[in-house]
C-alpha positions as a Python dict, from the first residue, in 0.01 Angstrom:
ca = {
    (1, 'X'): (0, 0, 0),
    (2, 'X'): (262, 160, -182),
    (3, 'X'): (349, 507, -337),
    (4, 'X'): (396, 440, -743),
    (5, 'X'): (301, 447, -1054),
    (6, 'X'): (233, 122, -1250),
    (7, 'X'): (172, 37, -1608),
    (8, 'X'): (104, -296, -1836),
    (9, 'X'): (169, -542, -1846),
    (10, 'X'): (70, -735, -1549),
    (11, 'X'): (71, -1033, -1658),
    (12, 'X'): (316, -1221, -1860),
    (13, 'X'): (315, -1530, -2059),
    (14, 'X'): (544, -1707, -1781),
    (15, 'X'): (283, -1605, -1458),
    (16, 'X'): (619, -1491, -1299),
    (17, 'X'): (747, -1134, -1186),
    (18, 'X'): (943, -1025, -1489),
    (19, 'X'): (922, -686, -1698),
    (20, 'X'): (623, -776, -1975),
    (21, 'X'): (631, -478, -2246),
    (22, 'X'): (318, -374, -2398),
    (23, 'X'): (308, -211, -2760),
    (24, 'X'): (280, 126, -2558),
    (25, 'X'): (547, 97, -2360),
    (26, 'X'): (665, 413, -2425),
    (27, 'X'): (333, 587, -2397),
    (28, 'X'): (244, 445, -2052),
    (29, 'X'): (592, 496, -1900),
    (30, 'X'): (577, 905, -2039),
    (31, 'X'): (222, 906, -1851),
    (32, 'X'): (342, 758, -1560),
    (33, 'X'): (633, 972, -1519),
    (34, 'X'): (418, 1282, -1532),
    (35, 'X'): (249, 1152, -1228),
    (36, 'X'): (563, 1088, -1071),
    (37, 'X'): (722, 1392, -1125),
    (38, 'X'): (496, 1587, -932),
    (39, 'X'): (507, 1413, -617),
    (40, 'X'): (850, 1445, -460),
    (41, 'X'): (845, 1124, -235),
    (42, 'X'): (664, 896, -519),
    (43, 'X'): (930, 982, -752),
    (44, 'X'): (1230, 955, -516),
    (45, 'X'): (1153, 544, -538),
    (46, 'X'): (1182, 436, -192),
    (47, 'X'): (865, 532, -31),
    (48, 'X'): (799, 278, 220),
    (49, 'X'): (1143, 192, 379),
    (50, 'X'): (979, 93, 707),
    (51, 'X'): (744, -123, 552),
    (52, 'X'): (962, -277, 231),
    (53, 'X'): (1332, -207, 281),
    (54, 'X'): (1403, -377, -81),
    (55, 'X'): (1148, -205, -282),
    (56, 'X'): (1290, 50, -532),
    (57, 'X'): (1116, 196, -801),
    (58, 'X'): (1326, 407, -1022),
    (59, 'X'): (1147, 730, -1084),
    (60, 'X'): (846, 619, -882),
    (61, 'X'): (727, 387, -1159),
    (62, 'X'): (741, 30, -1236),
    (63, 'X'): (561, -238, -1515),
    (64, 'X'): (324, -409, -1291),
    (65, 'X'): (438, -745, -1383),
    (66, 'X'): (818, -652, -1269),
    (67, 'X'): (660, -603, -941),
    (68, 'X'): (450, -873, -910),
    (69, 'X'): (227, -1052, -1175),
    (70, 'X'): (-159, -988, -1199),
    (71, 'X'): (-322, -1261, -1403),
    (72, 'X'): (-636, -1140, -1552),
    (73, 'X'): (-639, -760, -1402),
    (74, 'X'): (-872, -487, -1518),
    (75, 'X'): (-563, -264, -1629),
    (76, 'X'): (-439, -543, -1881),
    (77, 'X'): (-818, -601, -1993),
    (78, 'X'): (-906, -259, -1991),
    (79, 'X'): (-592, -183, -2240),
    (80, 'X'): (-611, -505, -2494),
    (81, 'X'): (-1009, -500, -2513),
    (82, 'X'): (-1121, -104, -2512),
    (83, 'X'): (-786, 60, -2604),
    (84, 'X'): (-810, 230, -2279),
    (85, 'X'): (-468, 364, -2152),
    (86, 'X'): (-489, 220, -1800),
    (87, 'X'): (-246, 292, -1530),
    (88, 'X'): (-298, 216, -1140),
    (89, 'X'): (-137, 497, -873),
    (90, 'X'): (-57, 344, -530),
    (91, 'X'): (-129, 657, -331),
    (92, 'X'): (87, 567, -6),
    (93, 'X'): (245, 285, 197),
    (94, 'X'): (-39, 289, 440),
    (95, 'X'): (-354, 122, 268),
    (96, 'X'): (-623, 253, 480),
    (97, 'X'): (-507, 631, 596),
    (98, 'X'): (-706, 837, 876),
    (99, 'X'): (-978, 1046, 750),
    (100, 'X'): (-741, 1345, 883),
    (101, 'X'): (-468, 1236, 703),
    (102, 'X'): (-634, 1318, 376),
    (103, 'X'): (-552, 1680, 291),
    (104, 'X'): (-191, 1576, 350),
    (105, 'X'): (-266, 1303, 57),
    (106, 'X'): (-444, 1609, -134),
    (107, 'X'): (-171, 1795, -84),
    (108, 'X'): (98, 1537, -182),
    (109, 'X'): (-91, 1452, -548),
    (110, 'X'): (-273, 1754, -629),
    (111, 'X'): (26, 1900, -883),
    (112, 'X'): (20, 1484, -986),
    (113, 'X'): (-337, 1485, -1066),
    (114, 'X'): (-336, 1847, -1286),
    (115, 'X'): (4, 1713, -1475),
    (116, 'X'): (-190, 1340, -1547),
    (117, 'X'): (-472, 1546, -1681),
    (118, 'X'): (-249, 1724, -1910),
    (119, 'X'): (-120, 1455, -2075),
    (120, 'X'): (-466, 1397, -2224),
}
């Protein structure tokens, strides 16, 4: 797990990790940073400094292929194929929380959530 916002590409031509700009660039890194925004830890980039002492994402967003390439992934598909405006949101550095730790989660993305929908 993680705590960030990522956006296509996720794949690139090369199969390795290396920013891969779609045609909506722009578009997906504005709706990505209204995610971010709202949740103060996400958006400080660092989230998970136990776990991955290297990992910075600036503004609690990243291109998924700049973090690691996805070859044939659902956001990428779901973009060039439907026109759907795709992004995936790592909720946390722990992939499988408690069942109490939930409201905290709730709590943490629930300004996120309202701001995403507002971008429609």
């Amino acid at each position: 797990g993680s705590l960030v916002v990522n956006y296509p590409f996720d794949d690139d031509e090369q199969g390795i990790a290396i920013y891969s700009k779609s045609p909506d660039d722009a578009v997906f890194q504005s709706l990505a940073l209204a995610y971010s925004k709202e949740n103060a830890k996400m958006y400080q980039g660092s989230p998970c400094k136990d776990m991955y002492p290297t990992e910075y994402f600036p503004h609690g967003i990243t291109n998924g292929a700049q973090w690691y390439n996805v070859p044939g992934g659902m956001q990428d598909w779901n973009y060039l194929h439907t026109n759907c405006f795709e992004v995936t949101i790592e909720l946390g550095c722990v992939k499988y929380p408690r069942a109490e730790e939930l409201p905290k989660y709730w709590a943490q993305n629930r300004r996120s959530l309202l701001q995403f929908m507002k971008q429609v």
